[in-house]
N, C-alpha and C positions, 0 to 999 in steps of 0.2 A: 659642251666642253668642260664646263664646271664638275660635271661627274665623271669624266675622263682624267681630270685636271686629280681628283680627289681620289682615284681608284690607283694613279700613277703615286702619288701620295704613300696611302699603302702601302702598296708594293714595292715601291723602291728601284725603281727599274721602268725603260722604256716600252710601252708597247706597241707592238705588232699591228699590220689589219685582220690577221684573222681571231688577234683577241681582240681587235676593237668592234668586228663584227659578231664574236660572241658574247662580249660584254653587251651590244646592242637588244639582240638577242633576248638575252638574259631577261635585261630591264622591260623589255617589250610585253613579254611574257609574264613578269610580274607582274606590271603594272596593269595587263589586262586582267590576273588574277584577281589583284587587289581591286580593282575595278570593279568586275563582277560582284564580288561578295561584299561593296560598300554598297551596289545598286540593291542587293536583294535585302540587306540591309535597312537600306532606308523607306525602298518600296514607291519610290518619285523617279519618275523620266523625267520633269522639266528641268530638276538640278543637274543631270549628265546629259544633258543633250548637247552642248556645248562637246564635252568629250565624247560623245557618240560620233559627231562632224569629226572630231579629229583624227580619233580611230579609223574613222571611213575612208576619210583621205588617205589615212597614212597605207591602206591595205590597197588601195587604188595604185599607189607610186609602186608599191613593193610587188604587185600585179601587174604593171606595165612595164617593169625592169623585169620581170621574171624569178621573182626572187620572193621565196617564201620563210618569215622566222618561223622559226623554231618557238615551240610550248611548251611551258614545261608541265609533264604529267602530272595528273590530281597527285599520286602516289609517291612523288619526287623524293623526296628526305628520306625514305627506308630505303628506293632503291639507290640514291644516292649513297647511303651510310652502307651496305651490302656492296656494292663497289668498290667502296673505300677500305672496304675492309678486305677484297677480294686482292684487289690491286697489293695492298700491305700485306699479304699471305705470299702474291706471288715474289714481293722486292724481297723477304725477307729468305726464301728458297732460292732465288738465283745469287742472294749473300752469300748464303748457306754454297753454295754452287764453285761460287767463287773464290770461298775462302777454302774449300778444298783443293782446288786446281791450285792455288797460291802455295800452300801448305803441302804438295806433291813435287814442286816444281823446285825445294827448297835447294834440293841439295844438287842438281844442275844449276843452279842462280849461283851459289858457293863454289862452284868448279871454272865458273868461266866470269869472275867478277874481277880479275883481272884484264880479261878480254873486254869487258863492259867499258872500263875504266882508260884503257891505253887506246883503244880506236871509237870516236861515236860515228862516224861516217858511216860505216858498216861493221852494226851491231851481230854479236853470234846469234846463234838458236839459245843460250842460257838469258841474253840479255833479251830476248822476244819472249822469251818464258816469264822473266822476272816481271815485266810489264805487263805481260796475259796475267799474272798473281795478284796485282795492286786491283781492287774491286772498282774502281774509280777511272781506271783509265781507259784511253779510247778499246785497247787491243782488245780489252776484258770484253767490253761493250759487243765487238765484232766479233770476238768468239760465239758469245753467247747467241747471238744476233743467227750466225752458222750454223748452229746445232740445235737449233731451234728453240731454245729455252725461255724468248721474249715471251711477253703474255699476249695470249690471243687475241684481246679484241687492238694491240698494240699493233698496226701496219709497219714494216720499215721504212724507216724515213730516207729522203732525198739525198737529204747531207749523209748519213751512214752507210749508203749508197759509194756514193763520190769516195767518201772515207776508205771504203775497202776496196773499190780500184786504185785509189792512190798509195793504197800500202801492200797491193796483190802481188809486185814483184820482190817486194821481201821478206815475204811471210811462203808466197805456194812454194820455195827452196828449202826451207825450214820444218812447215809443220805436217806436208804428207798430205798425205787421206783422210776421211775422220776417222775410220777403223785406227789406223798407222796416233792419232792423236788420241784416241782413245783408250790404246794399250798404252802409251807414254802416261797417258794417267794414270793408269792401276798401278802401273810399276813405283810413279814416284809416290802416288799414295804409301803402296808396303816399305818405301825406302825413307816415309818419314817418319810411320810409326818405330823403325829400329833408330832415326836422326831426328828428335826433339829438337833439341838443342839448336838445328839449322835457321829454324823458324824464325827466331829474333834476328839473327843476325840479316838475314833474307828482310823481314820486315824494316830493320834499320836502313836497311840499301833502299828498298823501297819507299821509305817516308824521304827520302835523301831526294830523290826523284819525281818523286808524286807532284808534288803542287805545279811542277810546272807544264808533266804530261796532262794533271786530270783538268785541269782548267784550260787547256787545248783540245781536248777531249767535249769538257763541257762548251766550247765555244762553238765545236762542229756539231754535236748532237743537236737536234732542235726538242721542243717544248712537247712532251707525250699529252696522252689524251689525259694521263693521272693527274698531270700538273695544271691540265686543261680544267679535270674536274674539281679540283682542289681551288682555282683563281675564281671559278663559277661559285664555290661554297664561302668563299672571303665576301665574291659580292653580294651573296645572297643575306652574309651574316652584317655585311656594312649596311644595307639598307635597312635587314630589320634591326639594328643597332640605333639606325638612324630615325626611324620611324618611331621605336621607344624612348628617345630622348625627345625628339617633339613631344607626344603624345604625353610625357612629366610634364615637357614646358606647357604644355596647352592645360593638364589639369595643375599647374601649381598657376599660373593665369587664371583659371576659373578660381579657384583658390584665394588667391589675393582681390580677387574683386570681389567674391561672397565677404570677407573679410572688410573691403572699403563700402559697402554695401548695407554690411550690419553695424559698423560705425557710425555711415551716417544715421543709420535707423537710431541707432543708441545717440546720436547728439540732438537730432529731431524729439527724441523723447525727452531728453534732458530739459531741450525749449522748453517745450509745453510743459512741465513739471515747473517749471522755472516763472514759466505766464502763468501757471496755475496758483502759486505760490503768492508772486507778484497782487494778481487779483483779492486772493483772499487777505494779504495785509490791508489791501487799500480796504478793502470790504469793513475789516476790525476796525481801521482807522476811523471809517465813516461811522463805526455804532459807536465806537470810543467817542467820537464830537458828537452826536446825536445825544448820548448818557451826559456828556457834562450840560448842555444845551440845557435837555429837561432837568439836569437837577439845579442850574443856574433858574431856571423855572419857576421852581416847587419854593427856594429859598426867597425868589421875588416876594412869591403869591403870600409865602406863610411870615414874609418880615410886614408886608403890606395888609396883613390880616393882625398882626397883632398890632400896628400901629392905628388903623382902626378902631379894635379895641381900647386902646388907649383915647384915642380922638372920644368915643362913643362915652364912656365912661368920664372922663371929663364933663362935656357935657350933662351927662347925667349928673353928678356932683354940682355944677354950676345952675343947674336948672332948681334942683334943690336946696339951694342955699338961697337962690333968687325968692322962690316961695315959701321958706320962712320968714323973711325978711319982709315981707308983702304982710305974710298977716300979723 
């Protein structure tokens, strides 16, 4: 739910079950990717065994439902990016498509924009033109859709379906044949190259108009396979987004703790310099008392040696005074 919660996030919008079961999909796929290539990686079953049970389970449920995800190919991001690119060659040809038809249709849309404007109940053939012109609108969609111009790997959808029976009784009175629709376009094509000038006026009506047809439009069309593979390349870009910003926090984490690591080392050193220092004072101290001792010593020994001499020498002197005085 978290990752649904955060993908909704994103997006900006509700989702669907069939993108919650391609979103499942998706993640499933990756994760068995990434999976794979951390086990050959590391080169240990006993660390993935725990997710090897999980894995096993989960292909169990998905095999007793009948129901197999989807993988994504080793080769996925070029063919992906080749699609993407193919998909935006085709949107930008049925642009191209449509903004001819728009631009052919001009100067029927200018003939009958008074008819537009005084009944909407029942629009003319100029006012069904002007809406087949608007590139955004449902009619354009259902033209194109008719003439087969969608891109091939695109199926017709359910609701565009519905859409064009729901608009079949006002449109098969109007636009003919596709032969009969197809000469109406070469003619207004040659009648806009002589009428420039119509085009704006045409596209004013039409912006006047638009927002509230294309967004009825976009409320009946559902989600193509492009938008499908475009949501799958957001998720693919959110998780590895997400996986790179761990993978910083995890080395700026390793980071700060080499860092509290070499600090303590550098304060443990500090200690010991510190006891080492410690010691060697006391050490001085001890020779410093040891030096005054012995020279307290030597000035004992050498005042105790002259006073001797003194003693000794008296004596002497008295001894000799005694023995003259005798004889």
């Amino acid at each position: 739910m978290t990752v649904i919660a955060n993908v909704k996030e994103a997006i900006s919008r509700e989702l669907t079950l069939r993108g919650v079961k391609d979103r499942i999909d998706l993640l499933i796929g990756y994760w068995r990717q990434q999976d794979a290539r951390n086990l050959k990686k590391s080169g240990t079953e006993e660390q993935y065994s725990e997710k090897e049970q999980i894995l096993q389970d989960l292909s169990d449920y998905a095999r007793a439902i009948n129901y197999e995800p989807r993988i994504i190919p080793r080769s996925g991001g070029s063919v992906q990016n080749r699609k993407r690119q193919a998909a935006t060659d085709r949107t930008t040809s049925v642009k191209r498509s449509v903004m001819d038809t728009r631009a052919g249709s001009t100067t029927l849309v200018q003939a009958a924009e008074g008819d537009c404007s005084a009944s909407v109940a029942a629009p003319s053939q100029s006012c069904v033109l002007g809406e087949i012109a608007e590139p955004e609108s449902p009619a354009a969609r259902l033209l194109l859709s008719t003439i087969g111009q969608n891109p091939p790997d695109t199926p017709p959808p359910a609701d565009t379906a519905a859409y064009g029976e729901a608009e079949q009784p006002e449109t098969d009175g109007r636009e003919g044949s596709p032969s009969t629709g197809g000469l109406q376009q070469q003619q207004q094509q040659q009648q806009q190259h002589h009428d420039p000038a119509g085009q704006s006026h045409q596209q004013t009506s039409g912006s006047a108009r638009g927002p509230h047809q294309s967004s009825a439009g976009r409320q009946l069309l559902p989600v193509t396979t492009t938008g499908i593979r475009g949501l799958q390349n957001l998720g693919l870009q959110l998780l590895t987004m997400r996986e790179a910003n761990e993978y910083e926090l995890r080395q700026r984490e390793i980071q700060n703790e080499k860092e509290k690591i070499a600090i303590e080392k550098q304060k443990a050193d500090n200690e010991t310099r510190r006891t080492a220092l410690e010691e060697r004072k006391l050490d001085l101290e001890e020779r410093k008392h040891q030096l005054e001792v012995s020279r307290h010593e030597r000035d004992n020994e050498k005042l105790l040696d002259s006073i001797q001499k003194m003693f000794n020498a008296q004596r002497n002197e008295m001894l000799e005074f005694l023995n003259g005085n005798h004889t």
